[in-house]
ZAMARGU-4260 file (C-alpha; in steps of 0.2 Angstrom, whole numbers, plus 5000, padded with zeros to 4 digits):
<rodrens>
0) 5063/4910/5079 | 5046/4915/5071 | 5051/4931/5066 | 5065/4946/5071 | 5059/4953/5087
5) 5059/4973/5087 | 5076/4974/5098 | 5084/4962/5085 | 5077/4975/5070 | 5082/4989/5077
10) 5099/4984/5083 | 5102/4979/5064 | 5094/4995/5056 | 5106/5004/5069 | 5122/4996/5063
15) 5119/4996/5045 | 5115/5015/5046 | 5128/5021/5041 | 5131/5009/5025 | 5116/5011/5020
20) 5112/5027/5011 | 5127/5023/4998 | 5120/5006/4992 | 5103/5016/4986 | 5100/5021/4971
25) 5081/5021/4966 | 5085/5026/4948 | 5097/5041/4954 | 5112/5043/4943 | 5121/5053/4955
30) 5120/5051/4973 | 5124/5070/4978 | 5125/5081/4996 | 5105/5082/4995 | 5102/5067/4990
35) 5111/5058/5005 | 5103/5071/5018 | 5086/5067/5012 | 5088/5046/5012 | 5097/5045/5031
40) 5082/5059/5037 | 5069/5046/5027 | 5078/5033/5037 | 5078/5039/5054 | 5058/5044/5052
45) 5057/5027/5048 | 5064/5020/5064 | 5053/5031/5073 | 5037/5025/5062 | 5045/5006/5067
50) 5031/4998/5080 | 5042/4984/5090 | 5024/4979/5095 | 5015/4975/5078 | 5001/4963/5085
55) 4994/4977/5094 | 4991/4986/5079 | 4983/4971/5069 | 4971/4967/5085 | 4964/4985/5085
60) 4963/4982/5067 | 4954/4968/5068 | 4945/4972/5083 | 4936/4989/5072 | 4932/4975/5060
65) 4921/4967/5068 | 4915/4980/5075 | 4909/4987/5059 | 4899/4973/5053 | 4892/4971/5070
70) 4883/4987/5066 | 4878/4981/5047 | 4862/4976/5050 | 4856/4992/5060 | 4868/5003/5047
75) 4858/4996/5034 | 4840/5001/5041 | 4847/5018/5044 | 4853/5020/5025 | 4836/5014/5020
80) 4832/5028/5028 | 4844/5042/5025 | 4854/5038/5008 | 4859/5023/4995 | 4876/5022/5004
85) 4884/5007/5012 | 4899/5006/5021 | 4905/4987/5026 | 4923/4992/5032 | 4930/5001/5045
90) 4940/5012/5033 | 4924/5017/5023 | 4913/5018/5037 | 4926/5035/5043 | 4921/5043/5028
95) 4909/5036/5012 | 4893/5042/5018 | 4896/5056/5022 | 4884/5069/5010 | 4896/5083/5012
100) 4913/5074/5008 | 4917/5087/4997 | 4916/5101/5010 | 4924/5090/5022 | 4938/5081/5012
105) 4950/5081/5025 | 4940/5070/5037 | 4948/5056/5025 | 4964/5060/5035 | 4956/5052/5052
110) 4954/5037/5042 | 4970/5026/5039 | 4969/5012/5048 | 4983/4996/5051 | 5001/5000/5051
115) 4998/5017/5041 | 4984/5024/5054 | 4994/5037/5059 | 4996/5043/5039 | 4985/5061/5038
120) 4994/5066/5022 | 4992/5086/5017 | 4977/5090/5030 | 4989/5103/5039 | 4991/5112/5024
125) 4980/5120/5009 | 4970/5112/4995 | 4978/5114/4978 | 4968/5112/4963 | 4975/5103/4948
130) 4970/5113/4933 | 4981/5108/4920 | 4982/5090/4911 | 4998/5092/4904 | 5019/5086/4911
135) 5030/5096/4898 | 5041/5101/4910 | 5047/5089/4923 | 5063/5101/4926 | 5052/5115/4929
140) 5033/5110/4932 | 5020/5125/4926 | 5008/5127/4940 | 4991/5119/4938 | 5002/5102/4935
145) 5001/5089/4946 | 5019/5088/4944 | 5021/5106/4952 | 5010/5102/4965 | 5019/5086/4971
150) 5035/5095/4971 | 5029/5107/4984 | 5037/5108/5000 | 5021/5112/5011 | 5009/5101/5015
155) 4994/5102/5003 | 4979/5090/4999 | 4979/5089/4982 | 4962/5091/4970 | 4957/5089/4952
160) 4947/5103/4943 | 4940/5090/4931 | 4942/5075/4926 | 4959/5070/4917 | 4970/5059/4906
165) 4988/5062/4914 | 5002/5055/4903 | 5017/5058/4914 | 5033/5061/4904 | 5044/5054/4918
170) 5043/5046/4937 | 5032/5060/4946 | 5043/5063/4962 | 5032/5064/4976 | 5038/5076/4991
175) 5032/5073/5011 | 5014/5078/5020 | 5005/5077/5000 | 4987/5070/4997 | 4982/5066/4981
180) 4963/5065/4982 | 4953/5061/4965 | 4937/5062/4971 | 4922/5070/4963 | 4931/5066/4945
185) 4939/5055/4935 | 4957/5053/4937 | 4970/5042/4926 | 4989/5042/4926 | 4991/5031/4914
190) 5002/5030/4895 | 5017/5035/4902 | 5029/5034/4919 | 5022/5031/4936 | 5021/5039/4953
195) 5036/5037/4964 | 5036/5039/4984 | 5055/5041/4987 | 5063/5047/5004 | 5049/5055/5010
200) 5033/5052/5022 | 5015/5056/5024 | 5007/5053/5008 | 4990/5049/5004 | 4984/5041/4986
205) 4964/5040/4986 | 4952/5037/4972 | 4964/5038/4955 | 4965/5023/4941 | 4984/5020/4938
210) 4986/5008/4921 | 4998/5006/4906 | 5013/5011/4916 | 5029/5011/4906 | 5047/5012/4908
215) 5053/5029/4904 | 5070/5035/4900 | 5075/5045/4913 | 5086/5061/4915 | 5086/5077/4923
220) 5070/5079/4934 | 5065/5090/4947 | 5059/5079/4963 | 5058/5096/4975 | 5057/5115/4974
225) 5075/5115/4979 | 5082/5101/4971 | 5084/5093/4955 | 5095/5076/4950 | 5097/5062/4936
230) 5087/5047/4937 | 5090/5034/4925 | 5080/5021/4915 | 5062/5020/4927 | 5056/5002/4932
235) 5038/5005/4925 | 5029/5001/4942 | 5013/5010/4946 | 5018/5016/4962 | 5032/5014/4970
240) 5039/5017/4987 | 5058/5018/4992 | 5065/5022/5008 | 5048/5032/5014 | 5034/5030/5030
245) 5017/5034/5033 | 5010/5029/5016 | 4991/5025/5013 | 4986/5020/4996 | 4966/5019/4997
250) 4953/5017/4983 | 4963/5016/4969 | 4961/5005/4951 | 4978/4996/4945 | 4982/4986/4930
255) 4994/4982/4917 | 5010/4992/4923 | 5027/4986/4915 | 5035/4983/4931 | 5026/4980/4948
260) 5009/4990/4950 | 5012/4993/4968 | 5032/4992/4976 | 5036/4995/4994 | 5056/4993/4997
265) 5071/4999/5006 | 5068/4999/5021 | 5049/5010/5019 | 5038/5006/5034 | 5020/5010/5041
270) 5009/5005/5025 | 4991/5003/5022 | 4987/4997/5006 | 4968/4996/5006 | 4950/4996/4997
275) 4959/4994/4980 | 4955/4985/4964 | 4970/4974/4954 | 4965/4967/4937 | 4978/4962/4922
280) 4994/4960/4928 | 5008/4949/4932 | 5019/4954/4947 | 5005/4962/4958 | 5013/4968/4974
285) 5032/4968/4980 | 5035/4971/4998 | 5054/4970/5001 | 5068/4975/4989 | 5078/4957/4989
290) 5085/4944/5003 | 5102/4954/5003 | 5094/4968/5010 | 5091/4965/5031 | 5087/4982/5034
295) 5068/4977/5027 | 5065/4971/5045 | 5058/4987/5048 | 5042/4984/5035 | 5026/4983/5044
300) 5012/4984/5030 | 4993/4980/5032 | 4985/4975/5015 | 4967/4976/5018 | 4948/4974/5007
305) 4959/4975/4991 | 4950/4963/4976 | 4964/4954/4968 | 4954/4950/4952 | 4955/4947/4934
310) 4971/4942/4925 | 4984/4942/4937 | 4997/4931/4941 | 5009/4933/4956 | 5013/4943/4971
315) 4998/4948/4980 | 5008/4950/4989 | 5028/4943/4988 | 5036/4948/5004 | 5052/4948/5013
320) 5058/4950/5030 | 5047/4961/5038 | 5029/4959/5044 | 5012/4958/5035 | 4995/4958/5039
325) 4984/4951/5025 | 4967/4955/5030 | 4947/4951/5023 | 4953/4954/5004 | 4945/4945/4991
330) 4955/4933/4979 | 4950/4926/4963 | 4958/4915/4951 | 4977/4919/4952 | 4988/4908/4938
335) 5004/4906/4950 | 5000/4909/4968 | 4995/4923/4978 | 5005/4925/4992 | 5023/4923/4994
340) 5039/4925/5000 | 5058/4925/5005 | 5071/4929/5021 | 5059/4924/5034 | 5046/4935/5033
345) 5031/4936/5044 | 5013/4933/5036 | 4995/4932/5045 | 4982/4929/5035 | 4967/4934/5041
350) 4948/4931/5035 | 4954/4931/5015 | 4943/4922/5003 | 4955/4915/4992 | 4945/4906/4976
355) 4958/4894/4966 | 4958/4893/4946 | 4953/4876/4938 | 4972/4874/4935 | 4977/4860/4947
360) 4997/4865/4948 | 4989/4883/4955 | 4978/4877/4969 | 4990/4882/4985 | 4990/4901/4990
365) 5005/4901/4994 | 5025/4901/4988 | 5043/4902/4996 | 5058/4904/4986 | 5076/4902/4990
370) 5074/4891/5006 | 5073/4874/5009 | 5060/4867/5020 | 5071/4865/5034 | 5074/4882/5033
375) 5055/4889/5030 | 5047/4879/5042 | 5052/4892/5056 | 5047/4906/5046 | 5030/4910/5053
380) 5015/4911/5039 | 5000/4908/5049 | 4981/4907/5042 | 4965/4910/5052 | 4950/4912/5048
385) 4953/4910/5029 | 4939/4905/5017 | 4946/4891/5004 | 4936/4890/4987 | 4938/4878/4972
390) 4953/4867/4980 | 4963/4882/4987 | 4974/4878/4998 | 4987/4887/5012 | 5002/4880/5018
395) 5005/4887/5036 | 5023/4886/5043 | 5031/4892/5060 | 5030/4885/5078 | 5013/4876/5082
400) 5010/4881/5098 | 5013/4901/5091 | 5024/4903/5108 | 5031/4920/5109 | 5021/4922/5091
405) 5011/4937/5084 | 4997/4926/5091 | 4998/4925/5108 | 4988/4932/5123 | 4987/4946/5128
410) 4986/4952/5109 | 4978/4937/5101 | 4975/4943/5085 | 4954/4943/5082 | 4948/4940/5063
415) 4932/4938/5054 | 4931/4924/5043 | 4932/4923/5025 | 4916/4923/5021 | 4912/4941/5027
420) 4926/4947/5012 | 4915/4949/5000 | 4905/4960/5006 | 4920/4969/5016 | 4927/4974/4997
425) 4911/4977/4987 | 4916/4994/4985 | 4935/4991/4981 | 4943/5001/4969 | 4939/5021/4962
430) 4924/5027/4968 | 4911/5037/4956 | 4910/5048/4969 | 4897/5064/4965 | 4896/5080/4977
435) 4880/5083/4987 | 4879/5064/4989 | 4889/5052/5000 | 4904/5041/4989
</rodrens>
């Protein structure tokens, strides 16, 4: 079988329902009444967020790729024209040059596109404006904080008065229908914990750099207006998503976390992970808690015109069970492998330029753990359309004729090749983005 058809996913999620919630722990010491509400209502919005159809979504993907640099050239003489701005990506083209983005911020919501399209974040609620740098209280936030405003139980889009250095103290819980939008300054969460996406869905991360991320030690932290509970020791990941749908992570900087500097597990589904920038770090990008855990056949993820860059090592990213769609990023000189992966999950590779280091033991893109070929040569990791510099190499594995595959008509997957990802991610990572001219 080439990967666990929707019916078969569900059927599983459904059974292990009920033993689910008790076996997840995310760092919470005590597993109380409101705890156990919140994780089986996270789980049944992921259900619903489930699409048993996930080539549909990676066609139209695809499909508003092309379409996008089949208007570069004229998109070009019209920016000569009107502004400096270019926009090679779908995802950009939605928004970026736009002169007025910072009366129109919310148009960002329309923009998610992949298995997190339907993500719009905080655009039914009102903006709240950061104004205060510090996290002395992560019992009871002082408002201004980021931490208060993340803890909110309305929807709000989140913005920054100025620019700012934010040293969290501990994990920064984040609460459902929140955007985080660091546009028009200059945001860090960095020194201190990172921010955690647990139980919760529609949530937006745009334009912050994330870096130096470190485990913290936990203890009493308030993760909603109404609730507050122990975590223990924190992993150290940059961001980090448990048991949550709906999640867009979009323009943002990442390096040297202690842990991972982007984790989706626990059954979280409906991802985009797009237009960022990784640089200095070993385990990238972790999709899918561990090979013990079947209830991950509900991840769908899109990771899009991310440049995986200097310094990094591994997981760009490692995947289990569910489905991924690796599409037009830019790799560059990992020192292990970049993409990977365990308990049959399924990988399309799509128009990637992967660029090998000069170490000849590193040259193959790809790695499976904890199966013998026998065993991984049905899991299907397909590649199309890949660019393959400096002796790169994938190895693809599934059925040959793709029967019954993600690949078959009437949903052939379309892709651009590899060659059109460097100009696809240009503009990856934080942008300087200056108000009365487009980002």
């Amino acid at each position: 079988m080439a990967f666990v058809s929707g019916n078969s996913v569900l059927l599983i999620l459904v059974i292990s329902l009920a033993s689910l919630v008790p076996n997840l722990h995310a760092g919470i010491a005590e597993f109380d009444a409101y705890l156990e509400k919140q994780a089986k209502e996270a789980l049944n919005s992921s259900l619903a967020a489930y699409n048993e159809h996930p080539e549909e979504i990676t066609d139209t993907f695809n499909r508003e790729v092309g379409d996008t640099l089949l208007n570069i050239t004229s998109l070009r003489r019209h920016l000569k024209e009107k502004s400096s701005c270019m926009a090679t990506n779908p995802i950009d083209r939605c928004w970026r040059c736009d002169e007025n983005w910072a009366k129109n911020r919310k148009k960002l919501a329309e923009c998610a596109r992949g298995f997190g399209h339907k993500t719009t974040g905080g655009k039914a609620g009102r903006y709240y404006v950061v104004t205060d740098d510090s996290d002395d209280d992560v019992k009871d936030p002082k408002p201004g904080t980021l931490r208060h405003a993340v803890i909110q139980e309305e929807p709000l889009w989140i913005i920054f008065e100025k620019s700012m250095v934010i040293k969290l103290k501990e994990e920064l819980m984040i609460t459902s229908d929140k955007t985080i939008d660091g546009r028009g300054v200059s945001i860090y969460i960095a020194y201190g914990a990172g921010l955690t996406i647990q139980f919760v869905h529609n949530v937006i991360i745009h334009n912050i750099r994330i870096h130096h991320i470190i485990s913290t030690s936990g203890g009493m932290i308030r993760d909603s207006v109404k609730h507050i509970g122990i975590r223990t020791l924190s992993d150290g990941d940059g961001i980090s998503i448990f048991g949550s749908n709906h999640i867009w992570i979009d323009h943002c900087t990442l390096s040297q976390c202690t842990d991972g500097l982007i984790d989706a597990i626990m059954a979280s589904t409906a991802i985009t992970i797009s237009n960022c920038k990784f640089n200095h770090h070993n385990d990238v990008m972790l999709l899918g808690a561990t090979d013990a855990f079947p209830q991950d056949s509900i991840m769908q993820v899109t990771v899009a015109f991310n440049r995986f860059g200097k310094g990094l090592i591994q997981r760009m990213p490692r995947c289990r069970w569910g489905f991924f769609h690796v599409v037009n990023n830019d790799y560059s000189h990992w020192q292990m492998y970049a993409i990977g992966g365990s308990a049959n999950p399924t990988i399309i590779s799509q128009g990637n330029r992967f660029k090998a280091a000069n170490n000849p033991n590193t040259k193959q893109v790809t790695k499976r753990d904890y199966a013998p070929e026998s065993v991984w040569k049905n899991w299907q990791w397909v590649s199309e359309g890949d660019l393959f510099l400096n002796g790169a190499y994938f190895v693809e594995s599934g059925p040959q004729n793709k029967k019954n595959s993600a690949l078959t008509k009437p949903h052939r997957i379309k892709f651009k090749p590899g060659s059109y990802a460097g100009r696809l991610t240009r503009y990856a990572g934080v942008r300087k983005c200056k108000i009365g001219t487009p980002c």
